[in-house]
C-alpha positions in Angstrom: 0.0 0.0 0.0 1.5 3.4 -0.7 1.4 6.3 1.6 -0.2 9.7 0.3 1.9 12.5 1.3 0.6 16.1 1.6 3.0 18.8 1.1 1.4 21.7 2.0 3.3 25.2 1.0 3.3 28.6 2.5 0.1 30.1 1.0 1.1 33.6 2.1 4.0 36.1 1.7 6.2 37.8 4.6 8.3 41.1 4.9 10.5 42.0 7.4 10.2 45.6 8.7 12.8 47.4 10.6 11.8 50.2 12.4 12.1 51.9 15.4 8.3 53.2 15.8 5.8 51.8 18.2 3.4 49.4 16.6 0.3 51.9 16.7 2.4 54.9 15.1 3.7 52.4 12.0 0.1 50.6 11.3 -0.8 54.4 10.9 1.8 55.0 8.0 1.3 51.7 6.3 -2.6 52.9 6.0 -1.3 56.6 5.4 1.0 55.3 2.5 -0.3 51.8 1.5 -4.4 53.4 1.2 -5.0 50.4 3.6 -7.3 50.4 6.6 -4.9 48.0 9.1 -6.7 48.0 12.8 -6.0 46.4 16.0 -7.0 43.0 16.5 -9.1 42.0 19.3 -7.1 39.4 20.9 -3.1 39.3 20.5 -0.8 36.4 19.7 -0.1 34.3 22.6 1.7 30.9 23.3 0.8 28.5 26.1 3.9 27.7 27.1 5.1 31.9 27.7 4.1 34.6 28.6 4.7 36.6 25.4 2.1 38.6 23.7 2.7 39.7 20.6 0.0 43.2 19.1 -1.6 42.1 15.9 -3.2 44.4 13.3 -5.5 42.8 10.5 -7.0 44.3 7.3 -8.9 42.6 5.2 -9.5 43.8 1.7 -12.4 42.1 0.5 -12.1 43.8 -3.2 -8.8 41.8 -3.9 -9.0 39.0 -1.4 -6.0 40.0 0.1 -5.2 40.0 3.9 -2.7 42.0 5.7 -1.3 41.7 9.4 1.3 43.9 10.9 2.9 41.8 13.8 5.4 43.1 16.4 8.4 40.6 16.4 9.8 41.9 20.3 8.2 41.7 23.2 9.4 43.1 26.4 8.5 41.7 29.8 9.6 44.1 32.7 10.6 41.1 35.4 10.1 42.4 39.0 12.8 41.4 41.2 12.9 42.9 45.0 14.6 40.1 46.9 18.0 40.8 46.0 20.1 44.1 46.7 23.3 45.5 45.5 24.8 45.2 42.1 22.3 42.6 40.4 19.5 43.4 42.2 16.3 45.3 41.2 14.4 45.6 37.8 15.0 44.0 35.1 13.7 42.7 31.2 13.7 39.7 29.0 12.9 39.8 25.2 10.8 37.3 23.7 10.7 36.7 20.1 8.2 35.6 17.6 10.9 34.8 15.2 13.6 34.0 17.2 16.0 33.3 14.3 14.7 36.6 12.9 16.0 38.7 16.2 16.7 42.2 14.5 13.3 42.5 12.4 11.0 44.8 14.3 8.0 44.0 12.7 6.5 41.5 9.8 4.2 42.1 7.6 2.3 38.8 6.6 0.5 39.1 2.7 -2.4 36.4 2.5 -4.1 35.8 -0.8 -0.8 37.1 -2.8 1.8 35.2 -3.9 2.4 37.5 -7.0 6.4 38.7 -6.6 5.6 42.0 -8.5 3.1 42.9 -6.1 5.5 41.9 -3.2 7.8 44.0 -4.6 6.4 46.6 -5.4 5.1 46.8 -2.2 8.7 46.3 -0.4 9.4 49.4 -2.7 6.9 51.4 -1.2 7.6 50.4 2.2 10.9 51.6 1.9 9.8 55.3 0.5 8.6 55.5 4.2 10.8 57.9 6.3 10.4 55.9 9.3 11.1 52.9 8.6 14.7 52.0 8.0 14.4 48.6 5.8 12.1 46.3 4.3 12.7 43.0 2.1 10.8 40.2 1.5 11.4 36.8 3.6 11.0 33.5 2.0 8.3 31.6 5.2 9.5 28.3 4.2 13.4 29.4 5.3 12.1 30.2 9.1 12.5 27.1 11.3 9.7 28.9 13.4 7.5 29.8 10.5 4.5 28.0 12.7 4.7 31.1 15.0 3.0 32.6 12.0 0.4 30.6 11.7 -3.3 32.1 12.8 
């Protein structure tokens, strides 16, 4: 009996953003720039097993059938720590990562419903006209080890 193997691709296209703007001010330049209407989801990304949240803005443009999210890469947990004095003691933060292999991209930008590499770079193009943000480029999902982060 053979086996039937599914190989499912990545059915959506990623760009990494690098920025130093806060996730609120840079959704608002992508829609000033891009004509888009990106919001704040409801609910943010979570995992069980950390305590990570990660902001997620969605816009959905029905017209084209095309999906855009805007998702913070870094998140910074202030860790409270009062029991120890001197040197080391005292506050202090850990980073998580939704990418970890991904560390110095601020943001991503995930494209659903597009897989057309003129559009994606057309679009790169125009997210590099943007004053504030330093760099975009396109990321190939299928290179990330943790590419199921992305997954929602």
């Amino acid at each position: 009996m053979q086996l039937l193997t599914i190989d499912l691709e990545d059915d959506y296209s990623l760009i990494g953003i690098h920025s130093t703007e806060e996730d609120y001010r840079l959704a608002y330049l992508l829609n000033s720039y891009l004509k888009i209407k990106l919001t704040r989801f409801k609910h943010h990304l979570d995992f069980k097993n950390s305590t990570a949240v990660f902001p997620l803005f969605e816009y959905k443009d029905g017209g084209n059938y095309i999906n855009y999210y805007l998702i913070n890469n870094k998140f910074t947990e202030l860790v409270d720590n009062q029991h120890k004095e001197g040197l080391f003691g005292g506050n202090y933060s850990t980073t998580s990562y939704l990418i970890p292999e991904k560390k110095k991209v601020d943001f991503f930008l995930k494209i659903e419903g597009c897989n057309n590499e003129d559009f994606i770079q057309n679009l790169v193009n125009d997210l590099n006209k943007i004053n504030q943000i330093i760099t975009s480029y396109s990321i190939e999902p299928i290179t990330l080890k943790s590419k199921e982060n992305l997954i929602f």
